[in-house]
C-alpha positions as CSV (number, residue, x, y, z in Angstrom):
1,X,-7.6,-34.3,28.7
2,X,-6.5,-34.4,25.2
3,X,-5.0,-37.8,26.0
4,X,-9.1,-39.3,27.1
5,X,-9.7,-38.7,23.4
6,X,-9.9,-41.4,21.1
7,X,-8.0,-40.0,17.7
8,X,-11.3,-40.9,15.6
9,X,-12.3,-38.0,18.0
10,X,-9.6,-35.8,17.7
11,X,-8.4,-36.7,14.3
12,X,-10.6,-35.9,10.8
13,X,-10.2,-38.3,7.9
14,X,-7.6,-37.2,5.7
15,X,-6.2,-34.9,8.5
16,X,-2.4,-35.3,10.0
17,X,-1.6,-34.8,13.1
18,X,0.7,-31.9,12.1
19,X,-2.3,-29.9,10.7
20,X,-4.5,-27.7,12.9
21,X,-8.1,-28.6,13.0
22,X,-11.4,-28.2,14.3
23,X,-13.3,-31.7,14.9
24,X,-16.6,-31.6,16.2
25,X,-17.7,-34.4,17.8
26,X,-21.1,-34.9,18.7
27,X,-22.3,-37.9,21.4
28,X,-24.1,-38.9,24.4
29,X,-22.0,-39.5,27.6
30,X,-22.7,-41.4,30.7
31,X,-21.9,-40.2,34.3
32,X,-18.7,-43.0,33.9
33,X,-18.0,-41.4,30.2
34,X,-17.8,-37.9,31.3
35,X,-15.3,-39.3,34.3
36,X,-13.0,-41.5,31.9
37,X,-12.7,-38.2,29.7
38,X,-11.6,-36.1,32.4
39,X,-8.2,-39.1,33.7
40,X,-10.6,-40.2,36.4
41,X,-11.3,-43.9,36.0
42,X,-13.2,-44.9,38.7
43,X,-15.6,-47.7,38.6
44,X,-18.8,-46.5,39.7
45,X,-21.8,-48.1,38.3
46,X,-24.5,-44.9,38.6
47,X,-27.6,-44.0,37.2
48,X,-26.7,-42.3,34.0
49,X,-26.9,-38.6,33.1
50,X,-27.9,-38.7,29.7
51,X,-27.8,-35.2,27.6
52,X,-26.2,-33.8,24.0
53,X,-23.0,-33.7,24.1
54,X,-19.8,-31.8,21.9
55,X,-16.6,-32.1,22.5
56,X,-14.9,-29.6,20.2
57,X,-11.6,-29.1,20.5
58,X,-8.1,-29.5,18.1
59,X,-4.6,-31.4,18.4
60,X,-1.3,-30.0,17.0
61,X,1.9,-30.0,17.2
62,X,2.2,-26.5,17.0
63,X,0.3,-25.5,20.0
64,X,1.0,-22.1,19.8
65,X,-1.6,-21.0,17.0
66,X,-4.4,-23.3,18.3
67,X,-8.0,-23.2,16.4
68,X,-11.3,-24.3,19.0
69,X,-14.5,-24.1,18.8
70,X,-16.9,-23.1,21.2
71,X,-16.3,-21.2,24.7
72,X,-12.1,-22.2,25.3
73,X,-9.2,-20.9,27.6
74,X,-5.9,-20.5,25.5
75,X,-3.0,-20.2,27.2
76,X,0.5,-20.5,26.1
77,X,1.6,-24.1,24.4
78,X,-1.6,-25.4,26.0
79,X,-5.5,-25.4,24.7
80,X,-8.7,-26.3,26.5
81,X,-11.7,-27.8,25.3
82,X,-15.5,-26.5,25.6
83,X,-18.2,-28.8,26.1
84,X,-21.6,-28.4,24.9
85,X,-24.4,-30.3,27.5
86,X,-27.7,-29.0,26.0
87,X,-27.0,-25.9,24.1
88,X,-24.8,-24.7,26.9
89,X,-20.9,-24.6,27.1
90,X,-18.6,-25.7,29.6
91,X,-15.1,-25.1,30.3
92,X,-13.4,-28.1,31.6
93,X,-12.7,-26.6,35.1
94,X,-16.5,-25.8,35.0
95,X,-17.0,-29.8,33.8
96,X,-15.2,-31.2,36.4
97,X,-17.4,-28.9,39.1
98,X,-20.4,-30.2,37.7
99,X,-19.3,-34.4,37.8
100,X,-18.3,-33.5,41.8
101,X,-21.9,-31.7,42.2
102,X,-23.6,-35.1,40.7
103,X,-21.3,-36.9,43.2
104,X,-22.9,-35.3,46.3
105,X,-26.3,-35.2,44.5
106,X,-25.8,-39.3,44.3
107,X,-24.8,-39.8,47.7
108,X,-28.3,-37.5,48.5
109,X,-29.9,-39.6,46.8
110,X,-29.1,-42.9,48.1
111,X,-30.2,-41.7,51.3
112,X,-32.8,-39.8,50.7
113,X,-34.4,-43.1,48.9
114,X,-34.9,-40.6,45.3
115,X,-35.1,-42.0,42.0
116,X,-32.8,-40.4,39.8
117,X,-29.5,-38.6,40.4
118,X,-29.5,-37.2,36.8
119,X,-28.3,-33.8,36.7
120,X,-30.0,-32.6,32.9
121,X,-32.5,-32.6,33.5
122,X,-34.5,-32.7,36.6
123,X,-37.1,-36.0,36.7
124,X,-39.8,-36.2,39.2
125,X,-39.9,-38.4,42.2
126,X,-40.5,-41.7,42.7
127,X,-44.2,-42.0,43.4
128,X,-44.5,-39.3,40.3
129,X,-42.7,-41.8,38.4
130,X,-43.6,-44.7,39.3
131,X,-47.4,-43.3,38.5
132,X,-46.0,-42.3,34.8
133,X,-45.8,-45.6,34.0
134,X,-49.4,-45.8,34.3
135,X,-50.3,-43.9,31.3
136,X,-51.3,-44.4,28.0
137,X,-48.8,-44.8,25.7
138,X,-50.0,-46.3,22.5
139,X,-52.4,-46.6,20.1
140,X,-55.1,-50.3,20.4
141,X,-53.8,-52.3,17.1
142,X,-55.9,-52.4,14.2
143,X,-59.7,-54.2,14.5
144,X,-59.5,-57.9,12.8
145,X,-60.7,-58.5,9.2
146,X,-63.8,-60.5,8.6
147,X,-61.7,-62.6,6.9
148,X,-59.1,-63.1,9.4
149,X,-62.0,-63.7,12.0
150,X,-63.5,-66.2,10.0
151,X,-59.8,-68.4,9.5
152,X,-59.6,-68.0,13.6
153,X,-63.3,-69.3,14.5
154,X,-63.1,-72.4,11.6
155,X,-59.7,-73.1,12.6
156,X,-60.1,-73.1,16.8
157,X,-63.3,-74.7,16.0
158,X,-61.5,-77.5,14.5
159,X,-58.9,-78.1,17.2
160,X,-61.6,-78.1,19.9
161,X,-63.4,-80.9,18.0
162,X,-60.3,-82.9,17.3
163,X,-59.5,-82.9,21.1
164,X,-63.2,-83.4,22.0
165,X,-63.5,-86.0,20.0
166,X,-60.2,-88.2,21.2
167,X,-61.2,-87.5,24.7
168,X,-64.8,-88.7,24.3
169,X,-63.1,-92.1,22.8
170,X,-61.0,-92.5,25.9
171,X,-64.3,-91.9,28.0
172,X,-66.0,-94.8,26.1
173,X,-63.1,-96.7,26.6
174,X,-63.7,-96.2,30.4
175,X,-59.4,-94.6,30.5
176,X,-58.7,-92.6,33.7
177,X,-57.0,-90.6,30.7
178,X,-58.1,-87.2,29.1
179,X,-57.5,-85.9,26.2
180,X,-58.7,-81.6,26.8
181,X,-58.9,-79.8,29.9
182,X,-59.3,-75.8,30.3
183,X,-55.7,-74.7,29.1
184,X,-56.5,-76.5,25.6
185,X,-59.4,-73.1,25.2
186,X,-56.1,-70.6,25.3
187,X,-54.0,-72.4,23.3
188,X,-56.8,-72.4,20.7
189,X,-56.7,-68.5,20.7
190,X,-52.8,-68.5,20.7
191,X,-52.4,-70.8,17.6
192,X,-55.4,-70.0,15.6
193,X,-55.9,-66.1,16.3
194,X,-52.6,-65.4,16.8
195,X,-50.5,-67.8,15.2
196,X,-47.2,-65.7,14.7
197,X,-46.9,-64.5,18.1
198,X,-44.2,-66.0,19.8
199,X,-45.6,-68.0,22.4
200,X,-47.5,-69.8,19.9
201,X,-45.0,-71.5,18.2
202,X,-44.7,-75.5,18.4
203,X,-42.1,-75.5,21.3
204,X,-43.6,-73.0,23.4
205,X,-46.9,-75.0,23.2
206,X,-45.9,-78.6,23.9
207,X,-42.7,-78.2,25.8
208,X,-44.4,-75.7,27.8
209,X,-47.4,-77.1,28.9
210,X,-45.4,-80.3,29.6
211,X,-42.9,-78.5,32.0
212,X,-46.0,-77.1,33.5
213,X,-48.0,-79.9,33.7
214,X,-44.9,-81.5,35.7
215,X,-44.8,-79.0,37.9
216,X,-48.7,-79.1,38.8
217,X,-48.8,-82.3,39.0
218,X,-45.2,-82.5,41.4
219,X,-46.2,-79.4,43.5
220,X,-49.5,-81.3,44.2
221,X,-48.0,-84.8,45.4
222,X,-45.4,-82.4,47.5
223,X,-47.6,-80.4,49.5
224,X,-51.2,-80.6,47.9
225,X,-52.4,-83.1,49.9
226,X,-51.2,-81.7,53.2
227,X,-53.7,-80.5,56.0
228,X,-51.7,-78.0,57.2
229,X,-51.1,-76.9,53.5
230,X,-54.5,-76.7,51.7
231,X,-54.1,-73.6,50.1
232,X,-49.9,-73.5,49.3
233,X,-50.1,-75.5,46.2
234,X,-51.9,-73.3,44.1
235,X,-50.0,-70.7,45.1
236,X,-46.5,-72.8,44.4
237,X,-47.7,-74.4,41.4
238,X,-48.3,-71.7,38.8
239,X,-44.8,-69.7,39.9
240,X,-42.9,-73.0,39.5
241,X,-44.4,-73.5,36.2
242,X,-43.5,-69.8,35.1
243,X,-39.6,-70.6,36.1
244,X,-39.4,-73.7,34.1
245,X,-40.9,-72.4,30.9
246,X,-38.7,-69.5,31.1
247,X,-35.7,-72.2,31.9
248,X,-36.5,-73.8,29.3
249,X,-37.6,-70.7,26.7
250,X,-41.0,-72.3,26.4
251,X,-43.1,-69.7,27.9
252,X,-46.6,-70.3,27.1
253,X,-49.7,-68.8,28.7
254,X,-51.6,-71.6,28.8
255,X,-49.1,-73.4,30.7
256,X,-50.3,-71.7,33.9
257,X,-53.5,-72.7,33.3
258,X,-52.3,-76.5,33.0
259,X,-50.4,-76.6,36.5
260,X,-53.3,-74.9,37.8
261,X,-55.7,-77.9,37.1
262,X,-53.0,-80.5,38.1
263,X,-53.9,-78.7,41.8
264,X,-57.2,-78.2,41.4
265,X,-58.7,-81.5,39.6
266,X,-59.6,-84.3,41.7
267,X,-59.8,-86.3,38.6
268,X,-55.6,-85.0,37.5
269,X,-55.0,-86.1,41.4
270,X,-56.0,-89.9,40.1
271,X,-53.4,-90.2,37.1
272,X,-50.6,-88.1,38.5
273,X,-47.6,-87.6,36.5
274,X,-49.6,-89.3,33.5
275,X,-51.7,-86.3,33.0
276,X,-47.7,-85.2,31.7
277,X,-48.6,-87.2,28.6
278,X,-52.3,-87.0,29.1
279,X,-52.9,-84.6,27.7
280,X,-50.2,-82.1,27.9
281,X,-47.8,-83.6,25.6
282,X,-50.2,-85.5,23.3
283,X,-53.0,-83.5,22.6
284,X,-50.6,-80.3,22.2
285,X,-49.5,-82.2,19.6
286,X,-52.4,-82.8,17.9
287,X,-53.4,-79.3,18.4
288,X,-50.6,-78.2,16.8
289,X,-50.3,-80.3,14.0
290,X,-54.2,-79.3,13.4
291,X,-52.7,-75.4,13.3
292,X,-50.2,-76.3,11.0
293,X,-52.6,-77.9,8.2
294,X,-55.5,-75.0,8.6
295,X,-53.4,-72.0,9.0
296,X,-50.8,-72.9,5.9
297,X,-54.4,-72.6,3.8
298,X,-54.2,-69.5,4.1
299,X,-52.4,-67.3,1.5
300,X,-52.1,-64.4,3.9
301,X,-48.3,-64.5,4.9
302,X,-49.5,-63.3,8.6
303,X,-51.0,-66.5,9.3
304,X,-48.5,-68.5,8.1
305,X,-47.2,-71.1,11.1
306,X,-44.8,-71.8,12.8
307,X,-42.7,-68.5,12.7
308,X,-39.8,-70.6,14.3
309,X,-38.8,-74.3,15.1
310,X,-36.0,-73.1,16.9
311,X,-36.4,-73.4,21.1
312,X,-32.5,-71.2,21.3
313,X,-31.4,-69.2,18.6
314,X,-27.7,-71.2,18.5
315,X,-29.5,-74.0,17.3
């Protein structure tokens, strides 16, 4: 057993190994841990039991006047070590009993369909559990400053005229084109009421409303227009959208939005993959160029934009 030790375990700085000793070393152990410490190495992948651990126990090369802590068996040339799991101590004997005991309570458990095969301590089921995760279990962040509400309203109400404006000139200028459609509205809250969350920053909002504009736009030409399909695309489009911003690390809320419309629009069904440029790319450009001259006025440091230009952190 001594041997499962690592010597930063066994041995104290500024100890030898001729010395007799009393480390105490104090540390949580997996199901796997606990097995490696006892010679077994088995590779068993298990739902950890999770608990206070300490090992307390000594190495010398003169076994015979042996110094442990805690509750030990000393026999002649030979010392054991006592475990503490919780406050209460184990002999090793008693140890290995206990890893065979969560052995057979794993194998219950797989087919009895439970949760858990933690031994300390005892967790409910798995409806129990899985209706846990339903409660409460934070405080709401703090209300907005007048001040801060004020940068957000002047600043999304700046983007929204930018983009309104550009569109109405392509309307005059009788384009198929637009400029703004209903994904533009999030993306206004994301860059000018939060502008340091991350998926506000500048990749997140072009590259990922133009991965998601692709895939509205492609889902629609696939099976959109299909009789037998009416009701698929919508269904296709948004999931398809979710995968390639999260490909790509792009994830951005509004994106759904955009590969929504590319199904839904009549008018997106006329310019096809254009409506990729038109406005996904373009006018997220714009709209984020407009963020980053309004929200750098501000000398609050929490409005400060972008947080990142990175898309991957190797880069």
């Amino acid at each position: 057993f001594f041997s499962a030790l690592s010597p930063a375990a066994t041995t104290p700085p500024g100890s030898s190994w001729g010395l007799p000793h009393r480390p105490v070393v104090r540390t949580t152990l997996t199901r796997a841990g606990v097995i490696r410490r006892l010679g077994r190495f088995e590779n068993n992948p298990t739902s950890p039991t999770r608990g206070e651990i300490r090992i307390a126990g000594m190495h010398s090369a003169t076994p015979k006047s042996p110094q442990v802590e805690g509750e030990t068996d000393i026999e002649e040339g030979k010392a054991q070590i006592g475990i503490e799991i919780n406050g209460k101590y184990f002999k090793v004997e008693t140890l290995r009993a206990l890893v065979h005991e969560l052995e057979e309570r794993s194998q219950s458990a797989k087919s009895s369909m439970a949760c858990d095969e933690s031994i300390v301590p005892e967790r409910p089921g798995c409806i129990m559990e899985y209706f846990e995760r339903w409660r409460h279990k934070r405080d709401a962040p703090p209300s907005a400053s007048l001040i801060t509400v004020a940068w957000s309203v002047v600043g999304s109400f700046i983007g929204m005229l930018v983009l309104s404006c550009l569109n109405s000139r392509l309307k005059m200028a009788q384009s198929t084109f637009v400029f703004i459609v209903g994904s533009f509205g999030a993306q206004s809250v994301l860059l000018f009421a939060a502008p340091t969350a991350p998926l506000s920053q500048p990749w997140n909002c072009v590259v990922g409303n133009l991965v998601s504009a692709f895939a509205g736009v492609a889902v629609w030409q696939t099976i959109g227009d299909s009789a037998a399909l009416p009701c698929l695309a919508s269904a296709v489009a948004v999931p398809f959208a979710i995968a390639l911003m999260q490909a790509t690390n792009s994830l951005h809320p509004p994106g759904g939005a955009t590969a929504l419309i590319a199904v839904l629009d009549p008018e997106i069904h006329e310019i096809g993959f254009m409506y990729i440029l038109f406005p996904a790319v373009l006018a997220s450009l714009v709209h984020v160029l407009v963020s980053l001259v309004w929200n750098n006025l501000s000398s609050d440091v929490r409005r400060h934009y972008p947080s990142t230009w990175k898309p991957f952190n190797w880069m």
